[in-house]
C-alpha positions in Angstrom: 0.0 0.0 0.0 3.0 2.6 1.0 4.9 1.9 -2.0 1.6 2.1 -4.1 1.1 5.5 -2.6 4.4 7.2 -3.2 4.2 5.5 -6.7 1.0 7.6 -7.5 2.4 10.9 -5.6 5.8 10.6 -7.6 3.7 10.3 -10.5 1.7 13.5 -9.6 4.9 15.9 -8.8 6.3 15.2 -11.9 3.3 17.2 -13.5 3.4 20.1 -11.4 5.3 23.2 -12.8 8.5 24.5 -11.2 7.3 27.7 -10.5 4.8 26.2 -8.6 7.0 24.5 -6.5 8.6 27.4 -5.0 5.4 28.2 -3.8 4.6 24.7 -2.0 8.2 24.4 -0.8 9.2 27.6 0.0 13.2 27.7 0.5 15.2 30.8 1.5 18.2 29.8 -1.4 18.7 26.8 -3.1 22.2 24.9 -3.2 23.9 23.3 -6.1 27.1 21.6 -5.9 29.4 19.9 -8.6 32.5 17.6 -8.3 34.2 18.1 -11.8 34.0 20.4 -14.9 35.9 19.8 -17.8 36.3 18.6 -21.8 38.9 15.9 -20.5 38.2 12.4 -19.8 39.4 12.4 -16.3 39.8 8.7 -16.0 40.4 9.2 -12.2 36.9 10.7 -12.0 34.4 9.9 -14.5 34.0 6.0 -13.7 32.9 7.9 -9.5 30.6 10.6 -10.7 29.7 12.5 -13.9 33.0 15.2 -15.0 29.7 17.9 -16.6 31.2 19.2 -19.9 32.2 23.1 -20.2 29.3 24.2 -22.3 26.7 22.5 -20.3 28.2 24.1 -16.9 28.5 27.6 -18.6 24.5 27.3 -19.8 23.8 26.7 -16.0 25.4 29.3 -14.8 23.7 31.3 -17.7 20.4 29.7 -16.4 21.6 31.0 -12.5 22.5 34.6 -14.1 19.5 34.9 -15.6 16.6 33.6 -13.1 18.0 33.8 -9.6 20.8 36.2 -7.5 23.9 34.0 -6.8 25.0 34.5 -2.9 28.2 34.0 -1.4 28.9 31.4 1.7 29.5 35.0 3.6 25.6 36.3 3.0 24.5 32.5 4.1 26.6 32.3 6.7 25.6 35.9 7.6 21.5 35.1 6.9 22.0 32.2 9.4 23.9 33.6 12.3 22.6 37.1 12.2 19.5 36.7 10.3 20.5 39.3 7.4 18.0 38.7 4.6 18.8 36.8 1.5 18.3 38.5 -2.0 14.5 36.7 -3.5 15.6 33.5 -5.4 19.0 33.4 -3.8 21.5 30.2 -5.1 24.8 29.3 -3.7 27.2 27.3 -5.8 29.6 25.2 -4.0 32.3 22.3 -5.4 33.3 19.1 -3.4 36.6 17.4 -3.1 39.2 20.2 -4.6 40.0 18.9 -8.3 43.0 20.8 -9.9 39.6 21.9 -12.8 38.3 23.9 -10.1 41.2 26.6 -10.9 41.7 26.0 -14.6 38.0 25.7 -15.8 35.0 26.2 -13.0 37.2 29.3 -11.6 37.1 31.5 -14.4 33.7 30.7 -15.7 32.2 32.0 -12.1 34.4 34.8 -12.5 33.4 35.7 -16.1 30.1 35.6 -14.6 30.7 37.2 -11.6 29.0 34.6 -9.5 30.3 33.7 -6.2 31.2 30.1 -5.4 32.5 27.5 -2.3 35.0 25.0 -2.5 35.3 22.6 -0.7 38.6 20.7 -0.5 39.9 17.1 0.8 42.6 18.9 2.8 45.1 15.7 3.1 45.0 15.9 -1.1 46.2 19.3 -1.3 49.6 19.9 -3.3 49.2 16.7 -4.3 50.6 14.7 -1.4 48.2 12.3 -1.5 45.6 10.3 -4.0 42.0 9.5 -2.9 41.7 6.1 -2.5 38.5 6.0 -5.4 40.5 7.6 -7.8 43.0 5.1 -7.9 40.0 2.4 -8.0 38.6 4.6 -11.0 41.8 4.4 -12.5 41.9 0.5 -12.7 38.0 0.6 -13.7 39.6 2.7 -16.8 42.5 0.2 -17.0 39.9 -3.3 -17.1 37.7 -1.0 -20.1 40.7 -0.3 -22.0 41.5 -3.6 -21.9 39.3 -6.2 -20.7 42.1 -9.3 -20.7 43.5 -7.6 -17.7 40.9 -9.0 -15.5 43.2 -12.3 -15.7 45.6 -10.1 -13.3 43.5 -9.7 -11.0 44.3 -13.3 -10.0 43.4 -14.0 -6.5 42.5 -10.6 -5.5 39.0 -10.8 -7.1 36.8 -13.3 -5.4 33.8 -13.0 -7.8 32.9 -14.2 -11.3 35.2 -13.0 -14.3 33.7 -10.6 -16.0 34.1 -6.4 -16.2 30.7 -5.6 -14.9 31.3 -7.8 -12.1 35.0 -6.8 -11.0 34.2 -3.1 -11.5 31.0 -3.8 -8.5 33.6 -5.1 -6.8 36.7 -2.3 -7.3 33.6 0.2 -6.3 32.9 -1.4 -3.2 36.7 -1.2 -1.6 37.1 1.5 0.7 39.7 3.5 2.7 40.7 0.5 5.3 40.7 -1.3 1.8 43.9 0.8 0.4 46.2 -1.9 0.8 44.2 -4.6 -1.6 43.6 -1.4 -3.8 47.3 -0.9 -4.3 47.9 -4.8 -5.3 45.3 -4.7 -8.0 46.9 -1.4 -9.1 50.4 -3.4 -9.5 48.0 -6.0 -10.9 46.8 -4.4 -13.8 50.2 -1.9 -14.3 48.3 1.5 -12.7 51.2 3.6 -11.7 48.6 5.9 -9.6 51.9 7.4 -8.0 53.3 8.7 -11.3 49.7 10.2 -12.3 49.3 11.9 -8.9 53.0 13.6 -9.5 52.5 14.1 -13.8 48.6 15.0 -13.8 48.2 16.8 -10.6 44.5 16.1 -10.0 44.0 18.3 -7.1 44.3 22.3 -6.2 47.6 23.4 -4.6 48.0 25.6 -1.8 48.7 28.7 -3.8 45.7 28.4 -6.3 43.9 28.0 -3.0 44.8 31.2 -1.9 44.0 32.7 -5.6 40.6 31.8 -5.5 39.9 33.1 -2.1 41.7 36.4 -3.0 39.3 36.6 -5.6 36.4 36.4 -3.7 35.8 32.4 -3.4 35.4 30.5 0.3 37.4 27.8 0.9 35.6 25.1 2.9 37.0 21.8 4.5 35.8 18.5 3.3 37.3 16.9 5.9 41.0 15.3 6.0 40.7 12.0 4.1 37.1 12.1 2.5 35.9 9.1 5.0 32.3 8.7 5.5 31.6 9.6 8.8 29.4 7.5 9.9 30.4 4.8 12.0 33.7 6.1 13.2 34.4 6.9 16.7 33.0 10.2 17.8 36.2 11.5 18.4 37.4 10.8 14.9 34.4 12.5 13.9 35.4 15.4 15.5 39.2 15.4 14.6 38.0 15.0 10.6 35.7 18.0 10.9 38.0 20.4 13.0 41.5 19.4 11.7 40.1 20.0 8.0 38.4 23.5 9.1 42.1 24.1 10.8 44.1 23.7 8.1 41.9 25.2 5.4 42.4 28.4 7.7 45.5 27.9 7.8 45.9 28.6 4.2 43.4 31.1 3.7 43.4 33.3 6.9 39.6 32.7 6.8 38.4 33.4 10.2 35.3 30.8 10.0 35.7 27.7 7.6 31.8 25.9 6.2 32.3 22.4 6.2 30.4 19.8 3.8 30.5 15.9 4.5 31.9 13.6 1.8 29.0 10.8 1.1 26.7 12.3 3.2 25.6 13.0 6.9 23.0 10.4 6.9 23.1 8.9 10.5 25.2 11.4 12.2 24.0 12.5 15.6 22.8 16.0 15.0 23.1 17.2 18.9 26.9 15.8 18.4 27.4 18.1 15.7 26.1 21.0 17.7 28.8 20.0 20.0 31.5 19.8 17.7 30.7 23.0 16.4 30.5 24.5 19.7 34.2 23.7 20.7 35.5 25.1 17.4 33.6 28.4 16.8 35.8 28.3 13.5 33.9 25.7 12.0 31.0 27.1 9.6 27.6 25.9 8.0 27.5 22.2 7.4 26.7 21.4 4.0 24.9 17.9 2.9 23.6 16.4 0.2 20.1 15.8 0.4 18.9 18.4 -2.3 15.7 20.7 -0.9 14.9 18.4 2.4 15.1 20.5 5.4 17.8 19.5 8.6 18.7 21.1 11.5 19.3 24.9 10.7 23.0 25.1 10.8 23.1 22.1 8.4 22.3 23.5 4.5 21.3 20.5 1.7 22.6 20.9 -1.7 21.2 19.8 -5.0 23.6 17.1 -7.0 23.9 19.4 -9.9 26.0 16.7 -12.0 23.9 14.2 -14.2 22.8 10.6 -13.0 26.5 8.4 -13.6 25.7 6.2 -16.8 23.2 8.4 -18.2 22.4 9.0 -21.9 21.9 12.4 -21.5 22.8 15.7 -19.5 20.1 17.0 -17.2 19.8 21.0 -17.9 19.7 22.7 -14.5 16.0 23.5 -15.0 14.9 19.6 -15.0 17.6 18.5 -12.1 15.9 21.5 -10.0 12.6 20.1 -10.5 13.5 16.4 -9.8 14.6 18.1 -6.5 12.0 19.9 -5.6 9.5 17.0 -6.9 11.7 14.3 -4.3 11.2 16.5 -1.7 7.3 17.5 -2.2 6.5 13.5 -2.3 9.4 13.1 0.9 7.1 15.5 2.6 3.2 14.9 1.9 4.2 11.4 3.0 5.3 12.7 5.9 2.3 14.7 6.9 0.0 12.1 6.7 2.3 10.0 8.9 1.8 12.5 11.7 -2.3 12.7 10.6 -2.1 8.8 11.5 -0.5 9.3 14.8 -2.4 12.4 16.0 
């Protein structure tokens, strides 16, 4: 019956109009955020998440320019703290995980349009001195497409049936406590990810860093090692958050530092949080993932502005805004009539 009903309200929201949606779900800004812009492959990337070509990010900020008022983390942070209105229709732009096309290509588009944006950067990846530990799985998901033979080096590493679409679940599936399996498959199948990290430089450096926030850009953690958070010790928690925030002041000289979770905040104690953010007054807005659904005020969701991994075609801005807003209308009817059945 419950899966019925959200199958005939999903069915509903997709009908009703955008602009009506800012009416039913009224927000004070919207968030997007992006991992990669570029016209390169980025074979460390692309098998993760979507890299959004350069004309297709340049029509959405076109789309922004024209519709709504971008805002800076500043006037958020400000809106939040000290209850300073927000422009109508305000948008805030961020970026997760600090890719070296930040700088080159995202940078100057915001700047040619004059739209404020946050970035928010793995801070133990900075100047290069270390490679996240999906990258190097992406690159040996682009090694086994290039050449699918390879999969007969995986030898004993792989436990599963030998074929690509299997081994690549199973590369996607390793995690940080993984790393050392990763690098043997890496040797495996010839991946030198050490020699990319040094020749490619995926990530920003500490002096571009300091570029973009002279030109206006925040700077925001994204913790040390991009862990999910959930399930560590609550004091690893804290040292992720705070360390990360540290260091990215550090650099900049910012005197507060927002903070946005890799993966998402999904079962994190919110009262521990608080707490966190109480003993380091330096540590900003929290910034999630869960497009337009509402969380505890000093914790701000963000839209997934990149397209769906694997799909055929790119999303314009317009339609992934409406998908958001049309998740969250069902996400919330559903919950009203959950508290209607137990008043």
């Amino acid at each position: 019956m419950k899966q019925r009903i959200t199958s005939f309200l999903s069915s509903l929201a997709r009908w009703i109009p955008l602009r009506l949606y800012r009416l039913l779900l009224p927000r004070p800004h919207v968030d997007f955020f992006y991992h990669a812009v570029s016209d390169e492959a980025m074979p460390h990337v692309r098998w993760l998440y979507p890299v959004v070509p350069v004309d297709e990010f340049e029509a959405a900020l076109r789309y922004i320019k024209a519709r709504y008022t971008a805002v800076s983390y500043a006037q958020l942070h400000a809106h939040f703290t000290a209850r300073t209105p927000l422009p109508p229709n305000a948008v805030h732009i961020s970026f997760d995980d600090g890719f070296r096309q930040c700088f080159d290509i995202a940078r100057p588009l915001l700047l040619k349009y004059e739209i404020p944006a946050t970035f928010f950067v793995t801070t133990d990846w900075v100047d290069n001195k270390a490679m996240f530990y999906r990258n190097k799985v992406a690159l040996c998901i682009e090694r086994l497409h290039a050449d699918p033979a390879a999969l007969d080096a995986l030898g004993d590493f792989f436990p599963g049936e030998r074929t690509l679409d299997a081994a690549i679940a199973w590369l996607k599936e390793l995690r940080l406590p993984d790393e050392a399996t990763i690098h043997s498959v890496c040797r495996a199948l010839g991946v030198d990810w050490e020699a990319f990290l040094q020749e490619y430089q995926p990530y920003v450096t500490r002096e571009q860093i300091r570029r973009m926030q002279g030109e206006g850009f925040t700077i925001g953690a994204h913790t040390l090692t991009h862990r999910k958070l959930r399930g560590l010790p609550r004091e690893e928690i804290e040292r992720e958050m705070a360390e990360s925030c540290r260091r990215v002041m550090d650099i900049t000289g910012q005197a507060v530092v927002p903070f946005s979770f890799p993966h998402s905040a999904f079962g994190l104690d919110r009262a521990h949080l608080a707490e966190i953010r109480g003993r380091h007054p330096f540590i900003g807005l929290l910034f999630d993932t869960k497009g337009l659904r509402r969380d505890v005020e000093f914790i701000r969701n963000r839209i997934w502005a990149e397209r769906p991994l694997g799909a055929d075609s790119v999303k314009p801005l317009p339609a992934v805004l409406h998908d958001a807003y049309q998740d969250a209308w069902v996400e919330e009817v559903l919950a009203r009539a959950r508290r209607l059945r137990g008043g």
